[in-house]
C-alpha positions in Angstrom: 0.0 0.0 0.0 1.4 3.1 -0.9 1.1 6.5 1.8 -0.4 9.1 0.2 1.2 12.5 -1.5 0.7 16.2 0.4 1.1 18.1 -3.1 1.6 21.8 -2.1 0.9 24.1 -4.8 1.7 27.7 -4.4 1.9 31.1 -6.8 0.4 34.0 -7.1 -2.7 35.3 -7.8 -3.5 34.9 -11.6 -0.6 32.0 -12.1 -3.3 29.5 -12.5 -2.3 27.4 -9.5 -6.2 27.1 -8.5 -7.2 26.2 -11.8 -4.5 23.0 -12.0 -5.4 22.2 -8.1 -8.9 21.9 -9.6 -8.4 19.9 -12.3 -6.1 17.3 -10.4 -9.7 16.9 -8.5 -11.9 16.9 -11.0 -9.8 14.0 -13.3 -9.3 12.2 -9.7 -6.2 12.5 -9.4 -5.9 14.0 -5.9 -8.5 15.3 -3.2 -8.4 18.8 -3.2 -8.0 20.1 0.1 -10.5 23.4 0.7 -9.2 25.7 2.5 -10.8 28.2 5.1 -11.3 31.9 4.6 -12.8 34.7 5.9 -12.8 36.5 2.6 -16.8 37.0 0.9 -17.1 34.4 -2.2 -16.8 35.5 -5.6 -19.2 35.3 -7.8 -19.6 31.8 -9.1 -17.7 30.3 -5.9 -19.3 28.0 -4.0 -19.1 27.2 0.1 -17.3 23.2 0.5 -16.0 23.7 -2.9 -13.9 26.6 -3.4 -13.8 27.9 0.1 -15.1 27.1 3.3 -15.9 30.6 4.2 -15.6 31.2 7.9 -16.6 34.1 9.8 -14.1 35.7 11.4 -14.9 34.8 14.9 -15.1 31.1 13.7 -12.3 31.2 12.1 -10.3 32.3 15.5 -11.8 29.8 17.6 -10.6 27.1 14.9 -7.0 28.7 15.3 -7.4 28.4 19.3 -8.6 25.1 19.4 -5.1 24.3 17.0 -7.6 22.3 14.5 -5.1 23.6 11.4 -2.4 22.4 9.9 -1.5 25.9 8.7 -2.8 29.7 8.7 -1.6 33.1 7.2 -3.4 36.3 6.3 -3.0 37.2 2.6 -4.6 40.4 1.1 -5.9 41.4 4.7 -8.0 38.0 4.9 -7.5 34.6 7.1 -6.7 31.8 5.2 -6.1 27.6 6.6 -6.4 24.6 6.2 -7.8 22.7 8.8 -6.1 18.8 9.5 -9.3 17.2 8.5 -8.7 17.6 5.1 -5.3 15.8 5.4 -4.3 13.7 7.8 -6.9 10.6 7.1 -6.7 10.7 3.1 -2.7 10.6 3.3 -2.9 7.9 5.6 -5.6 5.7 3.6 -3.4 6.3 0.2 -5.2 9.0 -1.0 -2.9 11.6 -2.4 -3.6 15.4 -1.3 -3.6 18.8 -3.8 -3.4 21.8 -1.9 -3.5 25.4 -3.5 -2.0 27.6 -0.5 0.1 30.6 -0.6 3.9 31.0 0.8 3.2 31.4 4.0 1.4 28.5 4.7 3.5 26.3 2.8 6.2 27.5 4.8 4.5 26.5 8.2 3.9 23.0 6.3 7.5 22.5 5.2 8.4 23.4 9.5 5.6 20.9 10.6 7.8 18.4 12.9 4.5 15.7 11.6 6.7 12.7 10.6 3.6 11.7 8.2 3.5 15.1 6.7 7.0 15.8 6.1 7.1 12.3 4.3 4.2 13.2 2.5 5.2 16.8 1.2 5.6 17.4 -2.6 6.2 21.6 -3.1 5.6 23.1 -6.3 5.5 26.9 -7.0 3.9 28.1 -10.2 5.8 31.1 -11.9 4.2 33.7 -13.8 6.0 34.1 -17.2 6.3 37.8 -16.7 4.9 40.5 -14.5 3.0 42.6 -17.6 1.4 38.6 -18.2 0.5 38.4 -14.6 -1.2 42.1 -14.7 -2.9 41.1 -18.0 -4.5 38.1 -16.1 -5.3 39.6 -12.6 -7.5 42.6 -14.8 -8.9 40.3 -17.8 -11.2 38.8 -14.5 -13.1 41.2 -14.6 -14.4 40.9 -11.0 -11.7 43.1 -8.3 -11.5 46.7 -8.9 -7.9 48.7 -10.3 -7.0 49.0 -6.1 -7.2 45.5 -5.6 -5.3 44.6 -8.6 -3.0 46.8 -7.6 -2.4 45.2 -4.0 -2.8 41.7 -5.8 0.2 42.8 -8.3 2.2 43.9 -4.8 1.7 41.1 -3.2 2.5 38.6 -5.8 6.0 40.4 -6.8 6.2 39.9 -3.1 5.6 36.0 -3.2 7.5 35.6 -6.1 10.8 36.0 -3.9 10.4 33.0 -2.5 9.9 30.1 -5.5 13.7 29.2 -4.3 11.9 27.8 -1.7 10.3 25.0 -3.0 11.6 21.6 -4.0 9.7 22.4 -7.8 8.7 25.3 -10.0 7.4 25.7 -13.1 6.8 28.9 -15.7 3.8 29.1 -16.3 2.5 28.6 -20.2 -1.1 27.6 -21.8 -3.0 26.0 -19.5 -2.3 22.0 -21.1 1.0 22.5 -20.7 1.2 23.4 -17.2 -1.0 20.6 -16.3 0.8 17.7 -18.4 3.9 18.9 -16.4 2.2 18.7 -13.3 1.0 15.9 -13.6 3.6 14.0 -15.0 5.8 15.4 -11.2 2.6 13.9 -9.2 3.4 10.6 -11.6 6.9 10.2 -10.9 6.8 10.9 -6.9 4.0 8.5 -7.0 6.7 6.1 -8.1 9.4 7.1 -4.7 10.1 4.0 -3.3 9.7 5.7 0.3 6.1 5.8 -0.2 5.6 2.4 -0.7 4.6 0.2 2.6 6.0 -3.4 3.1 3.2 -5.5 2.1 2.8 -9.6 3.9 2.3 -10.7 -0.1 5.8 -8.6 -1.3 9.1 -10.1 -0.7 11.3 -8.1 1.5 
């Protein structure tokens, strides 16, 4: 029986990491792990799918009551992921996609969890340029020229850190991106750590 992969998928806002997190899901590949926030939905989001979307009260009394795995605030909102959405699938085989931001990833990568830290597979998603990543964050049509701004701030920001990670990848069309990710959640599928002795294998 093989343990199952934490896949950690970070970059910034308009790299595409959400939609590849997605897509992992919806081809079953990986459980995708939904994380808490105490941001409002977008339109088109839904509550359990995209988010679970906490009130802000809630989401402290989570935090006190140490039911995540990791926290940050990001664009003056919470955001977590509690261990619900982790712990059991990893142990049962199931491997995990998460799409969190630097901060949390870095709490994830310090977890002293010997199941996690066996588990963890980073990936950061680069933006091919800044103008591309502008062009992106506006073409949504849904945050206003101040928000793009801070978005554009923060992901220069975030983009310091991609040394950080054991993977990275420029971002290019949208099949590309996922036919490399996927063939990285292939090959550490194929680590030889994750693969439990078995009574029917020989030793």
């Amino acid at each position: 029986m093989r343990s199952g992969i934490l896949f950690v998928v970070s970059g910034p806002s308009g790299s595409g990491k959400t939609t590849l997190c997605h897509r992992l899901a919806d081809e079953g590949e990986a459980a995708y792990s939904v994380s808490c926030t105490t941001r409002p939905p977008r339109p088109g989001e839904q509550d359990g799918r995209d988010y679970h979307f906490l009130a802000p009260a809630d989401f402290q009394s989570r935090v006190a009551a140490g039911h995540f795995l990791e926290h940050a605030i990001v664009h003056d909102n919470h955001y977590g992921t509690l261990k619900s959405e982790v712990i059991g699938r990893i142990r049962s085989g199931t491997d995990v996609v998460m799409d969190i931001d630097v901060q949390g990833a870095a709490q994830i990568r310090r977890c002293d969890d010997p199941e996690i830290q066996r588990a963890l597979v980073d990936l950061f998603v680069m933006p091919p340029s800044a103008e591309e990543l502008h062009a992106r964050l506006a073409g949504r049509a849904t945050d206003s020229e101040q928000v793009i701004a801070l978005r554009m701030r923060n992901a220069l920001e975030e983009m310091n850190h991609w040394t950080d990670y054991s993977f990275r990848i420029i971002s290019a069309t949208r099949e590309e991106d996922y036919n490399r990710v996927k063939t990285l959640l292939t090959a550490e599928r194929l680590r030889v750590s994750r693969w439990l002795p078995s009574a029917s294998c020989p030793p």
